[in-house]
C-alpha positions as CSV (number, residue, x, y, z in Angstrom):
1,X,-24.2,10.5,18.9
2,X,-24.1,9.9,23.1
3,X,-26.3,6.8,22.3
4,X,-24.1,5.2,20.3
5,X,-21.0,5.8,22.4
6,X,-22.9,4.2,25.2
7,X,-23.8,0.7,22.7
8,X,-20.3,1.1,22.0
9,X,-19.1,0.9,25.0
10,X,-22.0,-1.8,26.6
11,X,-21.0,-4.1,23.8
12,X,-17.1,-3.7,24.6
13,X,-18.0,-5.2,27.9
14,X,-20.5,-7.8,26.7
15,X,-17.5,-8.8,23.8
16,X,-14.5,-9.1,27.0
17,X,-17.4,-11.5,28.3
18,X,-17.9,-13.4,25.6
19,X,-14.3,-13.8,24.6
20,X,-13.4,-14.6,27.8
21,X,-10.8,-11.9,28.7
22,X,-10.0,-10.0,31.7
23,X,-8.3,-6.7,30.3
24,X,-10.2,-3.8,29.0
25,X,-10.4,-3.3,25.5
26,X,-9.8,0.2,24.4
27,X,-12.2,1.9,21.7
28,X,-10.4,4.1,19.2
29,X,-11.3,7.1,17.4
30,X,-12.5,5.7,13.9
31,X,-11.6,8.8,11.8
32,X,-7.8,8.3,13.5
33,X,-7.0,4.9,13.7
34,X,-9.4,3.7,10.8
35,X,-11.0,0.9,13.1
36,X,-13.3,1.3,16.0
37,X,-10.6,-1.3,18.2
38,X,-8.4,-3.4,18.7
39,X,-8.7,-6.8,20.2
40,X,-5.0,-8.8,19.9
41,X,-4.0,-8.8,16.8
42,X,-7.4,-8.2,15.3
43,X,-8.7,-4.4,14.3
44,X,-12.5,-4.2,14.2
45,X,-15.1,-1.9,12.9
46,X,-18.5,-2.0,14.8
47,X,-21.9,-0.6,13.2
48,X,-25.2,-0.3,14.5
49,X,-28.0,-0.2,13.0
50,X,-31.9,0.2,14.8
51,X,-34.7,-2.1,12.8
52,X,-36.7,0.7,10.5
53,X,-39.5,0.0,9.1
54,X,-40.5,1.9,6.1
55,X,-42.0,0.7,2.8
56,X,-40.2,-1.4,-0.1
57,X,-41.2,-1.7,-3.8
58,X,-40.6,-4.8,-5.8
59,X,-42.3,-4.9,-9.0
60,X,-45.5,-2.7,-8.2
61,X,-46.2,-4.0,-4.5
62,X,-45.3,-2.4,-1.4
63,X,-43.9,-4.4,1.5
64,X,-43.4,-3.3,4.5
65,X,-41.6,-4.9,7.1
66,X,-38.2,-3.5,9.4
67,X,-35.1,-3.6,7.8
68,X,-31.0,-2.7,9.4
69,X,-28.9,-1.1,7.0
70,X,-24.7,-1.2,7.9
71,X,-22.8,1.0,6.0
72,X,-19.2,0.2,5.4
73,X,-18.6,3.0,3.2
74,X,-18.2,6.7,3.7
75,X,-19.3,8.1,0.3
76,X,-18.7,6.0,-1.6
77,X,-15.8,4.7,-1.0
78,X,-14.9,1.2,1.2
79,X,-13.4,2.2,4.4
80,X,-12.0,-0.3,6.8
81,X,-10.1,-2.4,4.4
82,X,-7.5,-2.6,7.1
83,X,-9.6,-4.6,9.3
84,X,-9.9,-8.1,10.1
85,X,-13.4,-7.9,11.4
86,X,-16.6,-5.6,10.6
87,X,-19.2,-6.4,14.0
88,X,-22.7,-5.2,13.1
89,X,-25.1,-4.7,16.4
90,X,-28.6,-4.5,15.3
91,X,-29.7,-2.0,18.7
92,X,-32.4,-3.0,21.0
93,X,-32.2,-7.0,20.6
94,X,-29.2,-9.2,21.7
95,X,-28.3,-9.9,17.9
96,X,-25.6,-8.9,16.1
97,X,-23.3,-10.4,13.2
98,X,-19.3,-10.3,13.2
99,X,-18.1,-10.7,9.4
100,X,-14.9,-11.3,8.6
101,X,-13.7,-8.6,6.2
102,X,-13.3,-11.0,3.3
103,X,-17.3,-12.1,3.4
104,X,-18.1,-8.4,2.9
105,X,-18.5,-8.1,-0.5
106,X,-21.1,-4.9,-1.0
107,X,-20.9,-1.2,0.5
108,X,-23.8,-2.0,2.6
109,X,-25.5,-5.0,4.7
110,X,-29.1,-4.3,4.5
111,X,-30.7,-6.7,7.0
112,X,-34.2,-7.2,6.3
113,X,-36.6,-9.3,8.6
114,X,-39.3,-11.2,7.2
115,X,-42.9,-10.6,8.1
116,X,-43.7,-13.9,8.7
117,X,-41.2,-13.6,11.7
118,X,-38.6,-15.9,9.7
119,X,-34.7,-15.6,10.8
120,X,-32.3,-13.7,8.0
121,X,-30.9,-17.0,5.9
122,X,-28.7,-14.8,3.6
123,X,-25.2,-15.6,2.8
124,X,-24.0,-13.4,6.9
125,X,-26.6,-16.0,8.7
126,X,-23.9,-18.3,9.4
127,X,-22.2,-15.3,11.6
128,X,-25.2,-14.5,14.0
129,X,-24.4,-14.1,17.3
130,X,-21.2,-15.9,16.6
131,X,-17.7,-14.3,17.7
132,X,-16.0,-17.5,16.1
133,X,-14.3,-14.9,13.0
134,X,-12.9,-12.4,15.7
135,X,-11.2,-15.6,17.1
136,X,-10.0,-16.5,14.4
137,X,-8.2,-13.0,13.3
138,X,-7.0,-13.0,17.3
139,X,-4.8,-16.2,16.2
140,X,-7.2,-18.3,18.7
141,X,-8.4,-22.1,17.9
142,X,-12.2,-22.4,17.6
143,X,-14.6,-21.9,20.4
144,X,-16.5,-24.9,22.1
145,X,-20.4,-25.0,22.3
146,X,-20.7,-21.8,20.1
């Protein structure tokens, strides 16, 4: 659990950098406030998530290749459906994907890289490394050169 407060808290300071902003952003208790913070007007949920690799059937052949699953459910029901913005950080790389709330449309993300070393190209691609939907739930314009 100390691990992840300490992403938590890393990628609070690498998000004030990328937005731009001086002030600190505050993290929350989740299991209180239902989000993880609150940047302007935008509440946001971050997950992470550390590459696995473990084997997958389809149709009697194994593949095996590392794979992120982000849960946005706690069993089995949808939590954060008062949040503008669900931030998944796939740990130990510089990636991560910030989804606005209305793309999420499963209980789970399961990332799954290829091993042919092709990027992800499902229907979240376009929100890589992108903090262009957080912007957007702040009330901001859109970003130059992102």
């Amino acid at each position: 659990m100390r691990f992840h407060m300490d992403a938590r808290k890393l990628f609070v300071k690498r998000l004030q950098h990328l937005l731009g902003i001086e002030e600190d952003i505050a993290l929350l208790d989740p299991r209180k406030a239902g989000y993880d913070l609150k940047v302007g007007a935008a509440r946001v949920i971050l997950r992470f998530a550390r590459p696995k690799s473990k084997p997958h059937w389809v149709k009697r052949h194994s593949y095996n290749y590392p794979s992120c699953q982000f849960n946005f459910h706690r069993r089995g029901r949808m939590i954060g459906e008062e949040v503008e913005v669900a931030i998944c950080v796939i740990e130990g790389t510089e990636d991560f994907y910030c989804l606005p709330w209305e793309s999420i449309t499963s209980t789970t993300f399961n990332l799954h890289v290829s091993a042919k070393g092709r990027e992800y190209g499902g229907k979240n691609a376009p929100f890589r490394n992108t903090i262009q939907p957080l912007r957007d739930a702040m009330g901001e314009g859109p970003i130059e050169n992102a």
